[in-house]
N, C-alpha and C positions, 0 to 999 in steps of 0.2 A: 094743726090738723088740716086746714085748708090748702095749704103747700102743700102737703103729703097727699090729700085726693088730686087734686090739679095735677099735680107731678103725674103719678102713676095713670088719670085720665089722659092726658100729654103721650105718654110713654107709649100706653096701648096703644093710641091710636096709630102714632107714627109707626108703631111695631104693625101694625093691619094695612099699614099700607105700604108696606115694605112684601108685602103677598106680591106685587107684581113681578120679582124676581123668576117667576117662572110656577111651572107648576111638572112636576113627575109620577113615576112610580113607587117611587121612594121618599122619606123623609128627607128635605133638604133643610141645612142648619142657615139662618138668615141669624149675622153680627150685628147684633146693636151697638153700638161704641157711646160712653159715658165720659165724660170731663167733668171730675168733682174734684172741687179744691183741697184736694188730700194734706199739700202743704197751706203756706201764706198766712193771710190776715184772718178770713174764714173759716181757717182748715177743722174746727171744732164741729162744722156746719154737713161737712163731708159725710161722716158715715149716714144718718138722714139721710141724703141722698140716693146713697150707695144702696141701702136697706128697700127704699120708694123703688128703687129700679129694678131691686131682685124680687120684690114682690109680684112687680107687673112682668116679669121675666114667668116667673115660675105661675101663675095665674093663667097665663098664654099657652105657657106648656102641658099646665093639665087640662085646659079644657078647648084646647085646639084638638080638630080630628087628626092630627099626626103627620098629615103635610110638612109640615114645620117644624122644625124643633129652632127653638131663640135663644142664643147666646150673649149675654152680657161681658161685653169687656170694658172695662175700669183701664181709667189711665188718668195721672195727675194736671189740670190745671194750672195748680199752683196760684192761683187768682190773676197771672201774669200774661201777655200777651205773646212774649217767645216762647214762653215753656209749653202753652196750650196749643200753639204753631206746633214744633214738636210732638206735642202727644197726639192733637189731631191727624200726622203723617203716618204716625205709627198706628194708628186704629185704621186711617184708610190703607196704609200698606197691609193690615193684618183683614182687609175683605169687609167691613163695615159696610151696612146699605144706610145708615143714617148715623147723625152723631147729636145726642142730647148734651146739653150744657152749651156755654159754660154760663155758673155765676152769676163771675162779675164779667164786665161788659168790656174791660179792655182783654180779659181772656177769650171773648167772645169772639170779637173782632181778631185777635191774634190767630184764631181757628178758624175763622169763615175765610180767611184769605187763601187758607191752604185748600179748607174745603171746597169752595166753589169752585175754584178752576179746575177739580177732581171730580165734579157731577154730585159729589156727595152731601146731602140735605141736611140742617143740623136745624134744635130747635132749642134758643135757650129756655130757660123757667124762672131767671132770674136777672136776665142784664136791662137795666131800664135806663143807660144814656142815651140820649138823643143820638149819639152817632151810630148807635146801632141801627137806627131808624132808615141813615143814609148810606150805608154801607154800602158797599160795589161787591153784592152779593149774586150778582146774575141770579136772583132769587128763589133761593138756598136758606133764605135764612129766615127763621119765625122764629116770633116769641110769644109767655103767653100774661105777661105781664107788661100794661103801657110805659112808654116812656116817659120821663122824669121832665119833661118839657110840656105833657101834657098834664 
């Protein structure tokens, strides 16, 4: 249960600060993008996830004044470092203002390498190697769990 408030407090907020996108007359739709290990070693761990996010998705959309409407997209993982490269491209190709995940931490790293040099801010909720710590994230990358070194 603690994962699941963390998460979903995690989630809002990076969803609250993703408002900077602008503001109009109209409802503007702001992508959140999700890396959850849908396959791999974890993939039991996924729908959790998946569930934490559409909560704080749909939570946002009812009680936002209409500015916004928040889109969650879902993309696999894998717990793998090429595959979350991958799916991170494909969420910042499909308009993402930020990317939650990954996991595990070499998925993490597999995604901040695309993400960073694309502007786009990811936050994992579960990668705790140390080399996350050191990543050449042009600082893009937060987590909200310490690292395994500390």
């Amino acid at each position: 249960m603690r994962l699941f408030s963390t998460f979903v407090l995690l989630l809002s907020a990076m969803l609250l600060a993703a408002f900077a996108v602008g503001c109009s007359g109209e409802s503007e739709t702001v992508k959140i993008g999700l890396l959850a290990p849908q396959t791999g070693p974890i993939a039991q761990y996924a729908p959790g996830f998946e569930d934490a996010a559409n909560v704080a998705i749909a939570e946002l959309n009812e009680t936002h004044d209409g500015d916004f409407v928040f889109e969650l997209i879902v993309m696999d993982s894998g717990c793998d470092g090429t595959q979350a490269a991958t799916s991170a491209q494909s969420l910042i190709d499909s308009g993402v203002s930020v990317i939650v995940g990954a996991a595990c931490s070499g998925a993490t790293l597999g995604a901040i390498a695309v993400a960073a040099p694309a502007g786009v801010p990811m936050v994992s909720y579960a990668s705790t190697s140390p080399a996350v710590t050191t990543a050449d994230d042009s600082d893009h990358l937060f987590r909200v769990v310490p690292s395994d070194a500390q």
